[in-house]
N, C-alpha and C positions, 0 to 999 in steps of 0.2 A: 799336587796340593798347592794351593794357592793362598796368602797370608795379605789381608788388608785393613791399612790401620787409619782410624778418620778421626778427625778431631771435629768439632760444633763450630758452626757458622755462626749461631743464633743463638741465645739468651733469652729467656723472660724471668724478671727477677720478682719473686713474687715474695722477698723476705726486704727491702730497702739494702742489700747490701751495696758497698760501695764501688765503686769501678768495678761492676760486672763483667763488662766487655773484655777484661782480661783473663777470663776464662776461658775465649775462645781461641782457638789453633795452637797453635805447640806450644810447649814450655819456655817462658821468656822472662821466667824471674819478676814479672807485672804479676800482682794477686789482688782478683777480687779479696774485700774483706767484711766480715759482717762481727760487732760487739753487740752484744745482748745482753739483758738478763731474764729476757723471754721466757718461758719454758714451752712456748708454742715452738713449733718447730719453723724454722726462714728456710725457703726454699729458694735456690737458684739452678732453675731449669735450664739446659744444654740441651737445642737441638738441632738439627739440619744438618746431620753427619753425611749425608750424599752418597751411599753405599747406591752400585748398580752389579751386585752378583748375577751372573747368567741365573735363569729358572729354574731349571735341572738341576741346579746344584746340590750338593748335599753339604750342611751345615758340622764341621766335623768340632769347633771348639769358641766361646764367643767371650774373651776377657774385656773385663772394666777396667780402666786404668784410670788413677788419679793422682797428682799430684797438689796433694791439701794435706794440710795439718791443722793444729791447734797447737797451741806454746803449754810447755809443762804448766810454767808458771798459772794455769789458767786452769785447776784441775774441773770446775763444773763444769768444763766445754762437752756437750753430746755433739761431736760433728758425725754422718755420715753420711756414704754416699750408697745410690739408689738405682737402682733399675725396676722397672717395670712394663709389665707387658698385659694388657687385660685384668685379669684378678692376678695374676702372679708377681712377686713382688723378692729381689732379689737385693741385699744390703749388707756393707758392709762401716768396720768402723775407723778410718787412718787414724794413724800414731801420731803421738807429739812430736814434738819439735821443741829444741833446746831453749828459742829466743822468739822474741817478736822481729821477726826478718824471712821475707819471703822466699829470698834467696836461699834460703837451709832446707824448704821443703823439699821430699824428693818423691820419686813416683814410687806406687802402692800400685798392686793389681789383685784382681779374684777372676780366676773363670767360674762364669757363670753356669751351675749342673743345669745343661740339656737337658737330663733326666723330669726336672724339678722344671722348669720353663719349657716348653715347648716353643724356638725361639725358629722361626719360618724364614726363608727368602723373601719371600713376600713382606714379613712384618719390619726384613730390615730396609728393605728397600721402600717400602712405604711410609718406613717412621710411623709404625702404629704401639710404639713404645715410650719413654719415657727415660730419661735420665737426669736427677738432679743432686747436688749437694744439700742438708743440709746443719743449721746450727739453732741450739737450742742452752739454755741453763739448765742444770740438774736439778736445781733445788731455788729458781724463780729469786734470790736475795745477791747470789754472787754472779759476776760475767762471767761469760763464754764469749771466746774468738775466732774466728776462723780461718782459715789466709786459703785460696784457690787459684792456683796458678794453670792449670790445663786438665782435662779428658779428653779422655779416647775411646774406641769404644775398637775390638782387633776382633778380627771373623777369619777363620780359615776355615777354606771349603775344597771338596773335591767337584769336581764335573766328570760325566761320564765320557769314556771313550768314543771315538766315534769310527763307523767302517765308513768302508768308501772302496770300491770295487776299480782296482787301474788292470785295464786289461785281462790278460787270463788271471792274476795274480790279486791275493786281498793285501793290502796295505792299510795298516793300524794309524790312524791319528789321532795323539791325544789332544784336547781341547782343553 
């Protein structure tokens, strides 16, 4: 079994939040931020994770991970984050956080049901998916905040075995 874990290269912010760019690659205490009082929903797409699974593989379990909050203090904040793939559409909603301080946020995950997503080699390796945060007001009169400090997106797969004939004798290589 094999566990690989990518973080986004690339951004397109299609909600104005602020220092985007720090959503990309690991957690470094830098957070994008978006205040609203929107009730439209600000999305900040992540993508260009760079997965190359061999083809064969078999796709055994595929987690989100986020480190994003919203501050208590801020209760109309709708932050979530999102996966999607074709019509299927997988989301979740991170917890608050004590203060307005980046540095407190901490990582959130969900595996995503297989079952519910039909999630391919193919679709991850071609990025034919979708991943973005985002933040919205409850009730369009009071803010919402959001702090975004990193995703990931973690795949573990098997590959099959492979034979290979050495002399009189069979020898098993796993791949």
């Amino acid at each position: 079994m094999t566990v690989v874990r990518k973080y986004p290269t690339e951004y397109v912010n299609e909600g104005a939040w602020a220092n985007p760019q720090y959503i990309l690659g690991e957690a470094d205490n830098q957070c994008a931020t978006k205040l609203t009082t929107s009730t439209s929903p600000l999305k900040l797409y992540c993508k260009t994770f760079g997965f190359n699974i061999p083809a064969d593989a078999t796709i055994i379990r595929v987690t989100l991970g986020a480190k994003a909050q919203y501050p208590v203090a801020y209760p109309h904040s709708l932050l979530l984050m999102y996966f999607k793939l074709g019509s299927y559409l997988w989301g979740w909603a991170p917890s608050s956080i004590s203060s307005l301080n980046c540095a407190l946020t901490f990582w959130q995950t969900d595996n995503i049901d297989l079952g519910v997503i039909p999630i391919t080699v193919a679709d991850l390796n071609n990025e034919t998916f979708q991943v973005w945060l985002q933040i919205s007001s409850d009730d369009g009169v009071n803010s919402a905040i959001a702090f975004g400090d990193a995703v990931y997106l973690e795949v573990e797969y098997t590959v099959p075995a492979l034979a290979r004939m050495v002399g009189d004798g069979l020898t098993w290589v796993v791949g």
